[in-house]
C-alpha positions as a Markdown table, in Angstrom:
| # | Residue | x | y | z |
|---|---|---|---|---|
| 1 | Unk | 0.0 | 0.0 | 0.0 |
| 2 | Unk | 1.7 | 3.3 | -1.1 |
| 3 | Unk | 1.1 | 6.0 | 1.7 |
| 4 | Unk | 0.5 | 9.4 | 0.5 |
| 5 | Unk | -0.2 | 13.1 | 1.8 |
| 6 | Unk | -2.0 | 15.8 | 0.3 |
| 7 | Unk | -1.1 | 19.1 | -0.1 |
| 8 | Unk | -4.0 | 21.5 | -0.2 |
| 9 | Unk | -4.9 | 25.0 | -1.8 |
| 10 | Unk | -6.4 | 27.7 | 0.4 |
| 11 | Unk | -10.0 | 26.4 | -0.3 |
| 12 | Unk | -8.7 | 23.3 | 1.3 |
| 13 | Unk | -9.0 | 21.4 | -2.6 |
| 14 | Unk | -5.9 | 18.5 | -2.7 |
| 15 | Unk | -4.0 | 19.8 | -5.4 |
| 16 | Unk | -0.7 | 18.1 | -5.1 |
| 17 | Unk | 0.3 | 14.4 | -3.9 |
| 18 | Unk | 3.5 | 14.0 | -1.7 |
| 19 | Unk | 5.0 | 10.3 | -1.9 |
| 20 | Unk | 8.4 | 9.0 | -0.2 |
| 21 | Unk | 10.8 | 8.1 | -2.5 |
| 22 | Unk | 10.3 | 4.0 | -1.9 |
| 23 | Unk | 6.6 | 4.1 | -3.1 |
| 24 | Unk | 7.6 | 6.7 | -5.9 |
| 25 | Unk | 10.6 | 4.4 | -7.2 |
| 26 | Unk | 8.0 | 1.1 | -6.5 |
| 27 | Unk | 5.3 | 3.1 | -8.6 |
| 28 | Unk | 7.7 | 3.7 | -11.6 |
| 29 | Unk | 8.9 | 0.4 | -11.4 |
| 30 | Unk | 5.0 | -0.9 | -12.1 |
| 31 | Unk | 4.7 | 1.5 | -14.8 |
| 32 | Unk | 7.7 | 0.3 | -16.9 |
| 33 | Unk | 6.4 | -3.1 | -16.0 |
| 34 | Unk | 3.2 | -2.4 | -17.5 |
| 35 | Unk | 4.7 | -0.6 | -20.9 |
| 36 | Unk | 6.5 | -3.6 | -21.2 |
| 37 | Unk | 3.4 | -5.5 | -21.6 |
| 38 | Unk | 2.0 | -3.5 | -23.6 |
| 39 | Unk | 4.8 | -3.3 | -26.1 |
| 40 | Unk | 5.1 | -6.9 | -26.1 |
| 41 | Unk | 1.1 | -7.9 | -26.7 |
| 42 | Unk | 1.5 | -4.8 | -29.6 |
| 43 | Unk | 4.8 | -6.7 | -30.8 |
| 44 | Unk | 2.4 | -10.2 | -31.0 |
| 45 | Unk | -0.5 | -8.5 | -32.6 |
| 46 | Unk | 1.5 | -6.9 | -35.2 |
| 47 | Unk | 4.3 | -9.8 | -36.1 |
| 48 | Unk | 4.8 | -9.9 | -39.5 |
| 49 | Unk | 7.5 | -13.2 | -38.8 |
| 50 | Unk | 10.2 | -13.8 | -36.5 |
| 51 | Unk | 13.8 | -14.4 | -37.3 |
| 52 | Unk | 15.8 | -16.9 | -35.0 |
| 53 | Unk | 18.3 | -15.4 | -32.7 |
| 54 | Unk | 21.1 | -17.0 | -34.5 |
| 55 | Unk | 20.1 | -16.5 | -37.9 |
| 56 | Unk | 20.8 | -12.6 | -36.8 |
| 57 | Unk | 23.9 | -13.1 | -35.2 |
| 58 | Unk | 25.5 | -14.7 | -38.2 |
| 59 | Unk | 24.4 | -11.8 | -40.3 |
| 60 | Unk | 25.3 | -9.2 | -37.9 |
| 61 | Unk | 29.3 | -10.7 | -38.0 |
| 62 | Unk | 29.0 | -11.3 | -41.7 |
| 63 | Unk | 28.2 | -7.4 | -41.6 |
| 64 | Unk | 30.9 | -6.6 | -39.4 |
| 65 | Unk | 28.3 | -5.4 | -37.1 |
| 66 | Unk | 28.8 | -7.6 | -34.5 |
């Protein structure tokens, strides 16, 4: 459970959050995890084909890439 305090305007409206740094950082952390998904069921829906991993790599040193 991320704790939080408000900060208030003169009319006593919340306006503002206030987290400690370990629930900000935890926060983010779910975020990025959640992006992640989200670019990999986008990356599934969209495949065209996949290449195997080794396929590339020999490529990439035949390039001089790698």
């Amino acid at each position: 459970m991320v704790s939080t305090r408000y900060l208030v305007d003169d009319k006593n409206r919340k306006n503002a959050i206030v987290l400690n740094l370990k629930d900000y950082k935890h926060l983010i952390a779910l975020i990025e995890e959640l992006e992640d998904a989200l670019d990999l069921d986008n990356a599934l829906r969209t495949k065209t084909g996949f290449r195997d991993y080794a396929e590339i790599r020999k490529e990439l040193k035949e390039q001089g890439r790698l």
